[in-house]
C-alpha positions as CSV (number, residue, x, y, z in Angstrom):
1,X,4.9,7.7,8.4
2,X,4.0,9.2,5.0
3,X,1.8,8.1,2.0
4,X,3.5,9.9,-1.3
5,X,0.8,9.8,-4.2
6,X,1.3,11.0,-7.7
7,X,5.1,9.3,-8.3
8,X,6.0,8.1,-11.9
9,X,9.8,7.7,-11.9
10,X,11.3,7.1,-8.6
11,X,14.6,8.3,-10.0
12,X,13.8,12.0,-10.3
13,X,11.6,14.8,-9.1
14,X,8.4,15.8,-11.5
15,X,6.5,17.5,-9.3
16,X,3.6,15.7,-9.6
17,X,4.5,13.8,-5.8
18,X,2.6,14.6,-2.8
19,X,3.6,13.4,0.6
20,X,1.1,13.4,3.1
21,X,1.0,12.4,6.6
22,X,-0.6,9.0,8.3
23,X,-3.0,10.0,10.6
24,X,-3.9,6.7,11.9
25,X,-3.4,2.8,10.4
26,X,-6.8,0.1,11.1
27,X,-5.2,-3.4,10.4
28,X,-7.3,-6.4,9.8
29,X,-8.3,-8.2,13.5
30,X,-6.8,-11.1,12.2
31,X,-3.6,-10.1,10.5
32,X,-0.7,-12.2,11.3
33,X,2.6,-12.6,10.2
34,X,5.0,-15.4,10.4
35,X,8.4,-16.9,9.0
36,X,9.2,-20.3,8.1
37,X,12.3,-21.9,7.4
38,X,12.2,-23.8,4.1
39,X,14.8,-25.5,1.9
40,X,15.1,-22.1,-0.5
41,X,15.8,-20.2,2.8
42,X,12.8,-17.7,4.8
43,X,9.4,-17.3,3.9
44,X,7.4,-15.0,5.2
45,X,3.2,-15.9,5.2
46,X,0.6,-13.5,5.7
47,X,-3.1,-13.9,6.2
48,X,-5.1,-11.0,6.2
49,X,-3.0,-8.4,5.3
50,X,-4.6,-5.6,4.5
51,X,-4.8,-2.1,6.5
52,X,-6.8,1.0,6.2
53,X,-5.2,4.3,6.3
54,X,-6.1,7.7,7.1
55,X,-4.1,10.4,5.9
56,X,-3.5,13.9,8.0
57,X,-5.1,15.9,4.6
58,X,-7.2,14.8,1.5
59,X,-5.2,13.7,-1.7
60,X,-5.4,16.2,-4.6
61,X,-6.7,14.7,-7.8
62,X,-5.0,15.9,-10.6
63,X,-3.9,14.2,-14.2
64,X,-1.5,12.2,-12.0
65,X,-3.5,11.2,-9.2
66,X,-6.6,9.9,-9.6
67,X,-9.1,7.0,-7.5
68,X,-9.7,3.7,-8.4
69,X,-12.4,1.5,-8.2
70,X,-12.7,-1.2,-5.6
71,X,-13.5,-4.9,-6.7
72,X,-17.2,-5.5,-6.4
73,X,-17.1,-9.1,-6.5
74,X,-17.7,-9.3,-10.4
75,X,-16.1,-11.7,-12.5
76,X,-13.3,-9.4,-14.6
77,X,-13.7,-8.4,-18.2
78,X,-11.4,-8.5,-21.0
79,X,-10.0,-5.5,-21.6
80,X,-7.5,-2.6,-19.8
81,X,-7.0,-3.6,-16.2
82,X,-5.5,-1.3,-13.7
83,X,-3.4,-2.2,-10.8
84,X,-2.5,-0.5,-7.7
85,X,0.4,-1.1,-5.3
86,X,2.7,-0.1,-3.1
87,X,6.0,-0.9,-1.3
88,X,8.5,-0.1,0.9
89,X,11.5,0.6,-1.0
90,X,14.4,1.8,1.9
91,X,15.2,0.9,4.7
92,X,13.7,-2.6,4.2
93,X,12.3,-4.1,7.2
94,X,10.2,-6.7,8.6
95,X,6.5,-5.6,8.4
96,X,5.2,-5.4,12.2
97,X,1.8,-4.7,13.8
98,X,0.8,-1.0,13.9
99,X,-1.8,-0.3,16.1
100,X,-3.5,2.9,15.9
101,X,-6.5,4.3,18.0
């Protein structure tokens, strides 16, 4: 598995992508996934989704990569808001458990 940082347009090379390695994954004790059937077809429900990952090598910062801050709990300003994300784009698959030690 690989974590590629610095990507703007998904259509072409810029060389401002870095792939690096997962070293390890730490899900949430109490993540869970489930499906259920509902008039508008599957849904799939989380609860605690959310993983920590550990990559093989640090990321380098550069004008396209950069950290962001976590939430600290405060009430949000007005103002520019940042959002960060992620998906997996092919092959699409059911999410399942990772364990790593």
């Amino acid at each position: 598995m690989k974590v590629r940082v610095g990507e703007h347009n998904m259509d072409e090379t810029e060389g401002t992508e870095q792939d690096i390695a997962v070293k390890n994954v730490v899900l949430h004790p109490k993540w869970n996934i489930e499906t259920k059937k509902t008039s508008n077809g599957t849904k799939i429900l989380t609860t605690h989704d959310i993983a920590l990952i550990q990559l093989s090598h640090p990321v380098r910062f550069s004008a396209n990569v950069n950290s962001m801050c976590l939430d600290d709990g405060q009430p949000f300003k007005a103002g520019r808001t940042f959002i960060s994300a992620f998906s997996l784009l092919v092959p699409r698959v059911t999410p399942q458990k990772i364990t790593g030690q």
